[in-house]
Each structure stands twice: as structure tokens, then as C-alpha cells.
C-alpha positions in Angstrom: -9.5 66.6 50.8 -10.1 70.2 50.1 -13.6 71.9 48.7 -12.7 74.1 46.0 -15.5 77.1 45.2 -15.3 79.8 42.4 -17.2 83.0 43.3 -16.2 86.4 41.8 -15.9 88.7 45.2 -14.5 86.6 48.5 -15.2 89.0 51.0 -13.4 88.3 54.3 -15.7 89.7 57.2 -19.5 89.3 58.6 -19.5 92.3 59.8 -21.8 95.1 59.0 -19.3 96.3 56.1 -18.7 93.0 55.0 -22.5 92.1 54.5 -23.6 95.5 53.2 -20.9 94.7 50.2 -22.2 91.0 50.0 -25.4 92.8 50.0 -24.9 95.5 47.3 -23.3 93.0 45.0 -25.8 90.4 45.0 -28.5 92.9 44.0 -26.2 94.3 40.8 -26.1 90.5 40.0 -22.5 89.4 41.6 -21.5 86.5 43.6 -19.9 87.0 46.5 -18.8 84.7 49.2 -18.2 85.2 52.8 -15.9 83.7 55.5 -15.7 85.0 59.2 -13.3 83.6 61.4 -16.4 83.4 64.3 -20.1 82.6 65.3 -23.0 83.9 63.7 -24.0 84.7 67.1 -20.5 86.1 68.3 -21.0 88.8 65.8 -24.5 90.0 66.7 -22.8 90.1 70.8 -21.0 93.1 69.4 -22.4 96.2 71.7 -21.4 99.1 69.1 -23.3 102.3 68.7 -25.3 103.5 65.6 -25.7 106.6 64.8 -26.4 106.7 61.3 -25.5 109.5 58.6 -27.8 110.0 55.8 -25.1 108.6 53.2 -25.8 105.0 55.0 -29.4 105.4 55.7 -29.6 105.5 51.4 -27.0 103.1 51.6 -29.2 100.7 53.6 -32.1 101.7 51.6 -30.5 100.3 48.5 -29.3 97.6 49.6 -33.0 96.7 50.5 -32.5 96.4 54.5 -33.8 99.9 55.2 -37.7 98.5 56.5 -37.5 97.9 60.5 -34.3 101.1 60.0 -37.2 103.1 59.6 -39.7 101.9 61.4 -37.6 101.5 64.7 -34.8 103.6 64.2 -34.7 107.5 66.2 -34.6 110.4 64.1 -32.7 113.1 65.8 -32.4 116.8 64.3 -30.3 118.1 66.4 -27.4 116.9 70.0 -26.4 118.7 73.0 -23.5 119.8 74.1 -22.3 120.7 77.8 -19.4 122.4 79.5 -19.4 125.0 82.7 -23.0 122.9 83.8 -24.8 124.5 80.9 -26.5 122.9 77.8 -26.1 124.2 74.3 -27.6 122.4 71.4 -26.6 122.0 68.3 -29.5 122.1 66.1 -28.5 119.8 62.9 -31.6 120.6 60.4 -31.1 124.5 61.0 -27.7 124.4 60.3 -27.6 122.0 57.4 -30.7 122.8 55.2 -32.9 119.8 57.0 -30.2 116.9 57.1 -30.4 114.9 60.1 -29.1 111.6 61.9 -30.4 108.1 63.0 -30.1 106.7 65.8 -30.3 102.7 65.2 -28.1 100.4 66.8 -25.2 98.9 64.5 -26.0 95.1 66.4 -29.3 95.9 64.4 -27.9 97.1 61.3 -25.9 93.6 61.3 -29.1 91.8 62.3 -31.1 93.2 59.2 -28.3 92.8 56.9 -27.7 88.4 58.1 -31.6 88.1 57.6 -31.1 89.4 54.4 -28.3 87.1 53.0 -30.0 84.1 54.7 -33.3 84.9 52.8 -31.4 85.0 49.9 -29.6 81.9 50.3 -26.2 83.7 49.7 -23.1 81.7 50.9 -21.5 82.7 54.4 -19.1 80.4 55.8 -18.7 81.4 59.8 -16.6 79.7 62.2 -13.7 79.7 59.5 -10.3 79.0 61.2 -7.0 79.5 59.5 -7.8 81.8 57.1 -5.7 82.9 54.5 -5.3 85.1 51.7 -2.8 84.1 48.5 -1.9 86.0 44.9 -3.7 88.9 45.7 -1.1 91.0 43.2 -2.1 88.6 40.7 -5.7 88.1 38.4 -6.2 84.9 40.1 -6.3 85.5 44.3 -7.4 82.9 46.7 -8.6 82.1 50.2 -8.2 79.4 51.6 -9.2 78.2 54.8 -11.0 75.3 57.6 -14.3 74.6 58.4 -14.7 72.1 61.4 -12.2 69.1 59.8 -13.1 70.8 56.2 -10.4 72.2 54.3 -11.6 74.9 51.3 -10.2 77.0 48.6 -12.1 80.1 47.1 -10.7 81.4 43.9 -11.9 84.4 43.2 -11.5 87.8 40.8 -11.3 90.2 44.2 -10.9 90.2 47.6 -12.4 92.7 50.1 -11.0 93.1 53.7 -13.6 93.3 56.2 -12.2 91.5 59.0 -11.3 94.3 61.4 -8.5 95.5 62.5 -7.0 92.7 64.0 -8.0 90.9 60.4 -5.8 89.1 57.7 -6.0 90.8 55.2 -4.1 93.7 56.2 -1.7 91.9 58.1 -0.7 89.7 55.2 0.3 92.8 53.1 4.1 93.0 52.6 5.3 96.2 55.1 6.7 98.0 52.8 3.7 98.1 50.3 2.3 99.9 53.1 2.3 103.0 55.3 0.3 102.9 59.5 -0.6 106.0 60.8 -1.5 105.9 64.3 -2.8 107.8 67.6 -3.3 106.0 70.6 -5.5 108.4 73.1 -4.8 108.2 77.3 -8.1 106.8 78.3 -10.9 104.7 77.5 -14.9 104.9 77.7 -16.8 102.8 80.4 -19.9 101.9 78.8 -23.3 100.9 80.6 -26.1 99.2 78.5 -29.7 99.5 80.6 -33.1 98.9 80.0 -33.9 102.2 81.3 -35.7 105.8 79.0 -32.8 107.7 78.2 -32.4 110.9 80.0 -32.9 113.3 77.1 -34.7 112.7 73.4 -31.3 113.5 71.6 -27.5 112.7 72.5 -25.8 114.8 75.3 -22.0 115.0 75.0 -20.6 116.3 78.4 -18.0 118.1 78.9 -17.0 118.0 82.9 -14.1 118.9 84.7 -14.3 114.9 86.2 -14.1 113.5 82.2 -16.2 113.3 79.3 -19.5 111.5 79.3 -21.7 110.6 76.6 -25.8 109.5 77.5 -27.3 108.5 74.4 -29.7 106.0 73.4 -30.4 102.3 71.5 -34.4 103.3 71.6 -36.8 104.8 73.5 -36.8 101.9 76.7 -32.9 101.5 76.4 -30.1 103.6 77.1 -26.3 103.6 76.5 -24.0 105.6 78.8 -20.4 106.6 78.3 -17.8 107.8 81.2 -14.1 108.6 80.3 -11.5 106.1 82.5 -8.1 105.8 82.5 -7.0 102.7 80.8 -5.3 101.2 83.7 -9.3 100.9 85.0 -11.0 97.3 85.1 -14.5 96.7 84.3 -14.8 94.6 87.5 -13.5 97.7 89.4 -16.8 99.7 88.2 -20.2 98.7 89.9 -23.4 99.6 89.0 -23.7 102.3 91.7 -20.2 103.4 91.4 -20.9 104.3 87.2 -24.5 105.9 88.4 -23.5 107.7 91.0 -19.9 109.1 88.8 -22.3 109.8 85.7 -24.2 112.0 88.2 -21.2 113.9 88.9 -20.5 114.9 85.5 -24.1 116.6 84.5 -26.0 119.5 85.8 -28.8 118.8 88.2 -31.5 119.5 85.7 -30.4 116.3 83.5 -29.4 114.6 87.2 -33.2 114.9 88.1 -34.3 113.2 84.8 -31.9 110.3 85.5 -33.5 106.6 85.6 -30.7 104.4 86.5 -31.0 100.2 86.8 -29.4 96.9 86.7 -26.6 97.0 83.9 -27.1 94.7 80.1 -23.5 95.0 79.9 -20.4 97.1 80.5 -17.5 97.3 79.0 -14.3 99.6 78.2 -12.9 100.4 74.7 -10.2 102.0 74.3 -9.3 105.0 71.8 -7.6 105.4 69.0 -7.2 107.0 65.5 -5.8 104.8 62.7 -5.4 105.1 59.0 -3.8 102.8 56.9 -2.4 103.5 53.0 -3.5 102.6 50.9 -6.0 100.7 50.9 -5.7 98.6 47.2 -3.1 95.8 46.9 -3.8 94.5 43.7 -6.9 93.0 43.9 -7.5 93.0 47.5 -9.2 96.0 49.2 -9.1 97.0 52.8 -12.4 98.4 54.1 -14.0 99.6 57.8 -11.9 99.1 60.9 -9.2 97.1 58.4 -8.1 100.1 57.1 -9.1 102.9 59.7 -10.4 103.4 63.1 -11.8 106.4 64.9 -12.1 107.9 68.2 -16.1 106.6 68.9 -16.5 110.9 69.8 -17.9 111.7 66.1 -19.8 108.6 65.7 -18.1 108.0 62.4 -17.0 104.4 62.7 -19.9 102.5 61.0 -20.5 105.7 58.6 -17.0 105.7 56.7 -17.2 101.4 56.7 -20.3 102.5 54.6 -18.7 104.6 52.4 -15.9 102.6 52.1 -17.9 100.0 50.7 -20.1 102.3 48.4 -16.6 103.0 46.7 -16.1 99.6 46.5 -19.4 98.4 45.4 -19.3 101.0 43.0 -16.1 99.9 41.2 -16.5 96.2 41.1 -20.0 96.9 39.0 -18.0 98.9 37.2 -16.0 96.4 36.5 -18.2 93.4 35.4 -20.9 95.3 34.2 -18.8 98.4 31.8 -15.5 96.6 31.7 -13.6 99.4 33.5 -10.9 99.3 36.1 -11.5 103.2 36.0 -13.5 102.8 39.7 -10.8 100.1 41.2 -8.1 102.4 40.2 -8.9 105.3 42.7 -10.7 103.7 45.3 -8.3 104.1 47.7 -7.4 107.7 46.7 -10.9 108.4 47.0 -11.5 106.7 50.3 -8.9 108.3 51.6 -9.7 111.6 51.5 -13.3 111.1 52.8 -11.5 109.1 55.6 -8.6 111.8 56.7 -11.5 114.6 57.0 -13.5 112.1 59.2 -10.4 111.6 60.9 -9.6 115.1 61.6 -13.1 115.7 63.1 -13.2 112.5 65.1 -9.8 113.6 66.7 -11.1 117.1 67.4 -13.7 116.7 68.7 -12.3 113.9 71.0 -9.4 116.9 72.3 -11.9 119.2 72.9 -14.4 117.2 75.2 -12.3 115.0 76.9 -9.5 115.9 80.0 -6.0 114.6 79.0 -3.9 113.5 82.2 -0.8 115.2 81.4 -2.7 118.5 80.7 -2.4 121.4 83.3 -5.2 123.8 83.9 -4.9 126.7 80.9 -6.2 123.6 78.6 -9.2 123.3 80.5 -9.6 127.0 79.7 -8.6 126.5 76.2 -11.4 124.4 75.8 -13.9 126.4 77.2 -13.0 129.1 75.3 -13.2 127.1 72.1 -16.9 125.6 72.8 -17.6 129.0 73.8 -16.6 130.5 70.4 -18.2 127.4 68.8 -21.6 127.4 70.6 -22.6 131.1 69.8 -21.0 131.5 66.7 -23.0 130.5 63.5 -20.1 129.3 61.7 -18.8 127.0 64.6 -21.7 125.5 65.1 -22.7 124.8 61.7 -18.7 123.5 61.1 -20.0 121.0 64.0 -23.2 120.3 62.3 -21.9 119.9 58.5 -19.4 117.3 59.9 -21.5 115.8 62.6 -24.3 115.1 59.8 -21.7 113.6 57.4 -19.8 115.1 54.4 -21.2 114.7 50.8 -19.8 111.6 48.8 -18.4 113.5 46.6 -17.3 116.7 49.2 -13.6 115.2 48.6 -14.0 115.5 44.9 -14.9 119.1 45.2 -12.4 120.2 47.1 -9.7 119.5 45.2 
């Protein structure tokens, strides 16, 4: 026997993008269903970071999860940047008439956002299993999909894509509807999780002869490190003391001496890559987040553009029921897009110019060092840093048309 359920928006995905939409939707007065192929629990496991632009902080605000954002998130107005041993900083409210960023973890983001829907009794099926989407390039799409020995069909007016990038929804797009760009980057970061005070009040990206390294925080008591690897490295390889003692390596003695190290949470390695896909409208089914792009984790634009993606969205579906126009699903993607390919750009950029590529020889070293040194005492570099690094207006790709 199969369940059938009418809802107007099915959104596939429990992640932070997929709840935010669930969540935006249900306070304009839309339904919205959602089905996530795992646990509850499986989703909150996720380590990622969370360094939040002001464009989600509002976002977050009005989707009425901001509270414990501001009551436990970090407020940082400026990060630091090192190469030749020395520290420069780049401060962010100088250079961008007061904006700044938040540091608050995107497991917590996700934690807020669950509470939320639960409070509200909205529907969330997790655990699904065979998943599908159908007639998405009609006016009549459905999911179907298990539950346990529970078979269900959701017909619905839209679908959103927020499984991911390994997720359905794109890959159940016919290929030639559809165009992949894709960058695929040498190495990977080795991230430590510890319970220890992070070694400076702001982020530190490292520039080092030995790799790129990251040390930034999830709050004042817990720290999150990051150590360029090559990909052919194994977590198991990388002991506690080995990671220490190679973060060491890579910073000046000043930040060296401020170093509390401990006992790991967690370590893992991601690897990099840049990935776009367009468009992202197939009838009515949107891609959104990692199911239509990912980004080098450098710019700490990941979680900000699955936002944004979702602020377009949310915005044209209310459009939609509430004014009757198809004005807002019509250039979603378009608009999306070029908010995501400047995001892009920056994400790749910076990721070249911190990081040592394997097949580089020695002038790129000095390449690089003359670029941060151009960037770090020049105004204009470092407020092109800052104006990125904060977040671009919503409506920056508008204007520059």
C-alpha cells in the first residue's frame, strides 16, 4: 500500500538549506514537506564550519532561529593573514563601513533550525530510502519514496534540491538539459576538532612554505584546526602529536607559544573542489547548496551561498502563491548564478594563493608572496579581500550588469 500526501513545496534535503527553506516558507504560510535519505542524528554528526556572512545572519533572523545565533555565536571584525612568518590582518569593519562576520558552527545552525520545525510540528520524513523525483517538467511533480516497509507518494507544486551533491535531484536531470563545471584541487584539509581556547580571538589563515593551515574556532573553549595534505594521506596515518607538532611548523613562534593543544573530537580530511552546475531550474525543480555548487572551504562561502540560494527561492515561491507571478521562478537560476560564479572566483583565488600546489616550482612561491605583499599594504587589496570575505550585497549581481 502506498501513503499518498499533498503539500505544495517537497523539499528533498535536511540539511541546513533544506530546513531554512522549510523554515522561510512555513512562516509566509506554505506547506512544505521534507524527506532526507538519513538519521536525524546523522545530519547533526556533520563537522562543517560556520562562518556566517551578514546576508544569513538576517536570513536566520527571519526565519526566527536567530536567538542562541546571537547569544553564542563570535563576532569577529576583522582575520589574519600570514606568509614569510609575519601576521597581517585584515581588518573587516574598516574596510567595509562596519560589516562584520559570525563565527557559529553550521552543526548549530542545523540544530536551531530542527528545533524549529519540530516545535512547529512541520512534516520531516528522515530515514527515506529510494527516493525519487518524477514530472518535474510538468505542473504536477512527485516524490516518491520508503519509509521502514512504508511506501509514499508526495504530489506537490515544486520541488527543491537540497540533498547535496551526491543527491537525486540533480542526478535525475536528463544530461543534456544540463551543463557541470568542475575543478578538482591536489590536496585535501586535515581537520582536528579539540576542546581546547583557540590560539587567537579571530581566524588565522597561514600561508607556509610546509602548506596552508587554517586555526579558527567553534567558540571560545573549542577550536578547529586545518593542515593542507595530499590526498593520497589517510586519517589513520595522522596522530594527535603528529597534526600538533606539523601545525607548529607552519606558524611563527609568537602564535606557537599561545598554542593549547589536546586530545582530538574528531579528524577528518575533505577534499577540494570547485563546482557549479547550470542551471539550476528544471521546470519545477530547483537545485540549491552543495546540489548545485561547491566551493573550496578557503573563503568560507559554502553555507553563505546555500543561504542565498534559498533566499532566491523563498522569495519566488511567495511570489508565486501570494502575487500570482512566475516573474521570481523565472530567473532564479540566472540570478543565483551570478552571485554564485563571483563567490566562486574568490573561493578559488584565494585557495591558489594560500596554498602550495605539488607540481609548482619555486617562482610561484614568490608569486605569491608578492601578490599578499601587494594585497596586505595596499588599501585596495585589502578591502577587495574584505568586501568579498564579508559577503557581496544580494543584489551586487544586479548592479553590475
Amino acid at each position: 500500500m502506498t501513503h499518498s500526501i499533498r503539500t505544495q513545496v517537497a523539499i528533498i534535503g535536511a540539511g541546513p538549506a533544506g530546513l531554512l527553506l522549510g523554515q522561510l516558507l512555513h512562516r509566509a504560510g506554505i506547506d512544505a514537506v521534507i524527506v532526507e535519505r538519513v538519521s536525524g542524528e546523522y545530519v547533526l554528526g556533520r563537522i562543517r564550519a560556520g562562518v556566517l556572512e551578514q546576508v544569513t545572519i538576517d536570513l536566520l533572523e527571519e526565519a526566527g532561529v536567530g536567538e542562541r545565533m546571537h547569544r553564542e555565536g563570535l563576532v569577529h571584525g576583522g582575520f589574519e593573514m600570514m606568509y614569510g612568518g609575519l601576521r597581517h590582518r585584515i581588518d573587516l569593519q574598516a574596510l567595509t563601513a562596519g560589516k562584520k562576520v559570525m563565527v557559529y558552527g553550521q552543526t548549530e545552525v542545523t540544530h536551531d533550525l530542527m528545533n524549529a520545525r519540530r516545535a512547529a510540528g512541520l512534516p520531516t520524513y528522515y530515514e527515506a530510502t529510494d527516493v525519487q523525483v518524477h514530472d518535474f517538467d510538468t505542473t504536477h511533480p512527485r516524490v516518491t519514496f520508503k519509509q521502514g516497509d512504508q511506501s509514499f507518494e508526495l504530489a506537490c507544486d515544486f520541488i527543491a534540491g537540497c540533498d547535496g551533491f551526491h543527491g537525486v535531484c540533480r542526478a535525475s536531470v536528463p544530461p543534456g538539459a544540463i551543463r557541470e563545471f568542475e575543478k578538482v584541487y591536489p590536496f585535501g584539509w586535515l581537520g582536528l576538532l579539540a576542546d581546547t581556547p583557540p590560539v587567537h580571538d579571530e581566524l588565522l589563515y597561514v600561508n607556509s612554505p610546509r602548506g596552508f593551515a587554517l586555526c579558527s574556532q567553534r567558540s571560545k573553549t573549542r577550536s578547529r584546526y586545518y593542515l593542507q595534505v595530499p590526498l593520497t594521506d589517510r586519517v589513520q596515518d595522522w596522530t594527535d602529536d603528529a597534526f600538533w607538532q606539523e601545525l607548529r611548523l607552519r606558524l611563527d613562534d609568537a602564535t606557537c607559544a599561545g598554542l593549547v593543544t589536546g586530545p582530538s573530537l574528531e579528524k577528518s580530511i575533505a577534499p577540494l573542489r570547485s563546482f557549479v552546475t547550470e542551471p539550476m531550474r528544471f521546470g519545477r525543480m530547483f537545485l540549491a547548496g552543495d546540489a548545485a555548487h561547491i566551493v573550496p572551504p578557503t573563503g568560507a562561502k559554502g553555507l553563505n551561498l546555500a543561504a542565498t540560494d534559498v533566499k532566491y527561492l523563498s522569495n519566488a515561491l511567495i511570489e508565486f502563491y501570494q502575487e500570482h507571478s512566475e516573474a521570481g521562478i523565472d530567473s532564479y537560476s540566472a540570478r543565483c548564478l551570478r552571485r554564485i560564479w563571483k563567490a566562486e572566483r574568490f573561493s578559488w583565488w584565494f585557495t591558489t594563493l594560500m596554498h602550495r600546489f605539488p607540481e609548482d616550482s619555486g617562482i610561484t612561491a614568490r608569486f605569491q608572496e608578492a601578490e599578499l605583499d601587494y594585497l596586505l599594504h595596499s588599501h585596495a587589496g585589502s578591502t577587495s579581500i574584505a568586501e568579498n570575505y564579508v559577503g557581496l550585497p544580494l543584489d551586487f549581481a544586479e548592479r553590475s550588469l
